[in-house]
N, C-alpha and C positions, 0 to 999 in steps of 0.2 A: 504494500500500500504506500500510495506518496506519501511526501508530506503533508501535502496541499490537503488531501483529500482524507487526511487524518485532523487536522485539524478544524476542517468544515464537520466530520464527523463532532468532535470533541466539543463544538461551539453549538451544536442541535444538540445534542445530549444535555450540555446544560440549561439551554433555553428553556427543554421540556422537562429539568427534574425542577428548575426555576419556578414554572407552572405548573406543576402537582407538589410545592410543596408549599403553596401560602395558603394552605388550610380551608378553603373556600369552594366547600364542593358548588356545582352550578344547577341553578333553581330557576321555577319559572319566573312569569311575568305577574307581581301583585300589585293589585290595585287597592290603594288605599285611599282612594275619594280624588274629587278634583283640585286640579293645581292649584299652587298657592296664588292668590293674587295681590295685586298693590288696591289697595282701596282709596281713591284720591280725596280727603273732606275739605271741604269748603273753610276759609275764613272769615270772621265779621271782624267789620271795617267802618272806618268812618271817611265819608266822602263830601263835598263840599255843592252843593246846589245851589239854586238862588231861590229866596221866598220875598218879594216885592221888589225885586235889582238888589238886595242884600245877600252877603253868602250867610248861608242857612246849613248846619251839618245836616248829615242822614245815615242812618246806621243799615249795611247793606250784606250781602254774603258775596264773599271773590274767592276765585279757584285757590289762591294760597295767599298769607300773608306778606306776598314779594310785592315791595311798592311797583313795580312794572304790573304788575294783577288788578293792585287798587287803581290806577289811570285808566285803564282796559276796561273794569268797574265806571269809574267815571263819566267815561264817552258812553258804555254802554246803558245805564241806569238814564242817562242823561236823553235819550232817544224819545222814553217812559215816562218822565223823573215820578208826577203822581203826586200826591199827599199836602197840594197846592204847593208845590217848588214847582222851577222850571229851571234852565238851562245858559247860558250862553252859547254851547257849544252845539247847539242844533246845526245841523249840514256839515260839520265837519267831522275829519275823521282821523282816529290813532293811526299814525303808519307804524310807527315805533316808538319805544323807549327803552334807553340805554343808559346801565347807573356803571359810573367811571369815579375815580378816586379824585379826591378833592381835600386837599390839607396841606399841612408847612412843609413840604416839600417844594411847591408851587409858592408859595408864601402868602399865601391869602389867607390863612388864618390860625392862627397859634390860640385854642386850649386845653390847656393840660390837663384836662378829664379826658377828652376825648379830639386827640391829633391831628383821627386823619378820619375824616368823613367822606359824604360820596357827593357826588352828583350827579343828578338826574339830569336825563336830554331826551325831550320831549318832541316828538315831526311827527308834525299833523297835515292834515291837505285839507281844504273846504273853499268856499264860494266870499271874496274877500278875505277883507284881513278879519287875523284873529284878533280882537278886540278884549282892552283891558280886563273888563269881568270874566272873560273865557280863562286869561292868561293870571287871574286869581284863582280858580275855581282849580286850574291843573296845580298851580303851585303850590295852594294852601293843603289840597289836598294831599299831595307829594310831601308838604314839611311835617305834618304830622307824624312820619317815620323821622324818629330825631338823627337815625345816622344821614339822612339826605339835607344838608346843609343849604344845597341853591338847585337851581331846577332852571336848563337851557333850554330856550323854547324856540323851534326853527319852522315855520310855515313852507309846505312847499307850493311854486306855483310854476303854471305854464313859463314861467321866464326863469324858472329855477329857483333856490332854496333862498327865503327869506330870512335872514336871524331877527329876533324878537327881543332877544338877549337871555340876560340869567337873572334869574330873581328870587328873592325870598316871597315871605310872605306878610314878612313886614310894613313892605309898601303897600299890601291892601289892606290893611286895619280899617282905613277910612271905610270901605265895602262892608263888613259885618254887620251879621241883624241884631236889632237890641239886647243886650245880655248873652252874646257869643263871645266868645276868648278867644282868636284866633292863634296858632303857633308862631314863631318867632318868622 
């Protein structure tokens, strides 16, 4: 016999004493009920609507507690609103929103509780501009998650992307319905 051909021997010999000897005799197929699944629940959220041209909360359910969820909430509740709220953002529509890192790195803002926060960036599309109550309604509802610090807001239109800027929601306090506290 080769060598060659001893050694191929000697490498199947132990392949097969390899597998008869991890103990594991071979059994059928059991079934033990249906697979496991992911159960996705809903979050409740607070969103920011208008009652008289004031922002007015409203407490809603979104697919999860991810502020990209609660705006997607927003335009959509906002379609409906209900409950004598209404809207600014009637005819327009979420394209996207994208949370990116916002803190002293960049040098916009130094606190030592908390360094490094996010920012929101908000592109919507609709029928003119997005007008300042709209551009409360995305933001106040965005700063409510205290890690999203500013919130960018970019319109797009047939001539291309609008910027609107960044903002808190400081600047709308004037907006608030009587006896609301808006976020910072």
């Amino acid at each position: 016999m080769s060598a060659r051909r001893a050694l191929t021997c000697a490498v199947a010999a132990l392949a097969l004493a390899g597998a008869a000897a991890c103990g594991v005799d071979p059994t059928g197929v059991d079934d033990d009920g249906p697979a496991p699944v992911i159960s996705a629940r809903g979050a409740a959220a607070t969103i920011y609507l208008l009652r008289d041209g004031r922002l007015a909360p409203k407490n809603v359910t979104t697919a999860s507690p991810a502020v990209e969820d609660l705006v997607t909430a927003l335009f959509e509740v906002g379609r409906q609103p209900g409950d004598g709220l209404g809207t600014a953002l009637r005819g327009f529509r979420l394209e996207q929103s994208v949370v990116g890192r916002y803190g002293v790195d960049s040098g916009v803002r130094n606190d030592p509780e908390n360094p490094v926060g996010l920012r929101l960036h908000v592109i919507v599309n609709g029928p003119g501009r997005l007008g300042r109550t709209a551009m409360a309604q995305i933001t106040c509802t965005a700063r409510l998650r205290e890690e999203i610090w500013a919130v960018k807001i970019t319109q797009t239109t047939p001539k291309g992307p609008l910027a609107l800027g960044e903002h808190t929601c400081k600047e709308y306090h004037d907006l608030a319905a009587p006896s609301v506290n808006l976020p910072p």
